[in-house]
N, C-alpha and C positions, 0 to 999 in steps of 0.2 A: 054827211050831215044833211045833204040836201040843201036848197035853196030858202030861205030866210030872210030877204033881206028885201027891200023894196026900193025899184031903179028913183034916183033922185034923192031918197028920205034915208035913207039906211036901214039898221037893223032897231031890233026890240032889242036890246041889249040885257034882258031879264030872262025873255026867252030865248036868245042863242046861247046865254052862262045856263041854261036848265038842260038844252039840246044838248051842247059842249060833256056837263056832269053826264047825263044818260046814256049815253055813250060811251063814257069810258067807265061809267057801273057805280058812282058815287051817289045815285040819289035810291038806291037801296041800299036797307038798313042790313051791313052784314056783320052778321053775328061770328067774333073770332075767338079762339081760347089759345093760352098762354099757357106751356109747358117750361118749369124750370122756374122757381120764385126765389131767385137769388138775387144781388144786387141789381142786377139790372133787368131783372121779370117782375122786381117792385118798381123800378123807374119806367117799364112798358105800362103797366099796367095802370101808373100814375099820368100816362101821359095822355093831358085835357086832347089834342089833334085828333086820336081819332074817331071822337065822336062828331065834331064835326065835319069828319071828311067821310061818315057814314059807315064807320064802323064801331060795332060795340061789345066789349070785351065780356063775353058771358061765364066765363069759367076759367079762374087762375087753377093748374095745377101741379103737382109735385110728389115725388115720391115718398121724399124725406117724411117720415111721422110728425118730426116735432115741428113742422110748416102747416102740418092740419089742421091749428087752433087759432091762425092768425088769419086776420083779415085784411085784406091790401085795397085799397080805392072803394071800400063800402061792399067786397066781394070776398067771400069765405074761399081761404084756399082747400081743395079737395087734394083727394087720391088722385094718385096719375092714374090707376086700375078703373076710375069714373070713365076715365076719355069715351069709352066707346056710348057710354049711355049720356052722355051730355051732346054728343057729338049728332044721336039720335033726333033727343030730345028737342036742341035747340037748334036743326036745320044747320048745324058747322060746314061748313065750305072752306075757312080760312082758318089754318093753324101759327102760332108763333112756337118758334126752340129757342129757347135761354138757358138751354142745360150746358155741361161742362161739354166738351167735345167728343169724349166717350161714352155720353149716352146718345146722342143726339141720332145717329141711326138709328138705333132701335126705338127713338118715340119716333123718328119719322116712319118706320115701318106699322108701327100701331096705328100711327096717323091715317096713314093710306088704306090700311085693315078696316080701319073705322069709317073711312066715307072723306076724310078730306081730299081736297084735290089742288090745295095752294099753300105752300107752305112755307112762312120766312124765317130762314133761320141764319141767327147771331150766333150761332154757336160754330166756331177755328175749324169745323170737319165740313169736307165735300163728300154731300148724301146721295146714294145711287137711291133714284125712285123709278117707280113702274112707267111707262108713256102714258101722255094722259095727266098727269101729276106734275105742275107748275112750281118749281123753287125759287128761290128770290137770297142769295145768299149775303148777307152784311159783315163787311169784313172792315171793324173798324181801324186795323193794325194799314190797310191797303191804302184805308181812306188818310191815313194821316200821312202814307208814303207819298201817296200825290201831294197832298200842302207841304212836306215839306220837299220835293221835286222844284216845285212851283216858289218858295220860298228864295231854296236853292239860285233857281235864275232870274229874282229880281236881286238877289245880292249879287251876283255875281257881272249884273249890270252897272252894277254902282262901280265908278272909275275907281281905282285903287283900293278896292275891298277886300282884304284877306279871308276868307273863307276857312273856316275849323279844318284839320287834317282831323284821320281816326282818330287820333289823340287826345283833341281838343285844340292842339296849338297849331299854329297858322301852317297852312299847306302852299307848298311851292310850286306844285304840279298844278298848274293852270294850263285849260285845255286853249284856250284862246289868246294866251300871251299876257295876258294885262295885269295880270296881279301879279304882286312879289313875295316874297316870302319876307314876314316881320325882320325887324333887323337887331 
């Protein structure tokens, strides 16, 4: 980032959050499109963040016909057959996949065909893309393995905690000794 700051007084703190943003690419306005307008590419597409953090969502799309009359966040959903001329059109760099897991390679390989080069996708499949081509994959089934990991070992801190077996009913196999099995 370089040097900013002034010996005794410190920094501008307006201009090192602006230095900070530019830098890791938030104070350009990037134009993304949304593949996949199902539950949850209406809850992307709904979501206020990323206008603030500088990006803006130009193009929901989908394959399905009967999703081509509906409008989701003030934005007409298209043809997924548009991608390549939106993709043109609005300078795309950054793709979102909210399709089922069985499509999601093949919009990622349109993706790439068409000029993106960043691509996050929600969608259960690991995508082979060309070098060159940035994935970001969200896996939210992994995310909730960690919390309950983490869950896991604050209960199991607590002095005489029985902890669920597969079952549901209290498990006796405690790794560290201290719990008991219900009685």
């Amino acid at each position: 980032l370089g040097s900013y700051g002034t010996r005794g007084v410190g920094y501008d703190v307006e201009y090192l959050r602006y230095q900070i943003a530019r830098e890791i690419g938030v104070t350009h306005d990037w134009p993304v499109v949304i593949v996949g307008i199902g539950n949850l590419g209406h809850a992307l597409a709904n979501f206020s963040g990323f206008r603030s953090r500088g990006f803006r969502v130009v193009a929901l799309l989908d394959a399905d016909p009967g999703r081509h009359s509906e409008q989701v966040a003030g934005i007409d959903v298209r043809p997924f057959r548009d991608l390549a001329t939106i993709v043109a059109e609005q300078g795309v760099a950054i793709g979102v996949i909210s399709t089922p897991a069985h499509a999601a390679q093949d919009v990622a390989d349109a993706m790439v065909a068409a000029g993106i080069t960043s691509i996050l996708n929600f969608a259960p499949q690991v995508l082979s893309v060309p070098e060159g081509v940035d994935v970001r994959k969200v896996d939210l089934s992994i995310e909730l393995q960690i919390l309950a990991y983490h869950q896991q070992r604050k209960a199991s801190a607590v002095e005489g905690t029985v902890l669920p077996g597969p079952d549901g009913a209290g498990d006796a196999d405690d790794l560290d000794g201290r719990l008991e099995a219900p009685a």
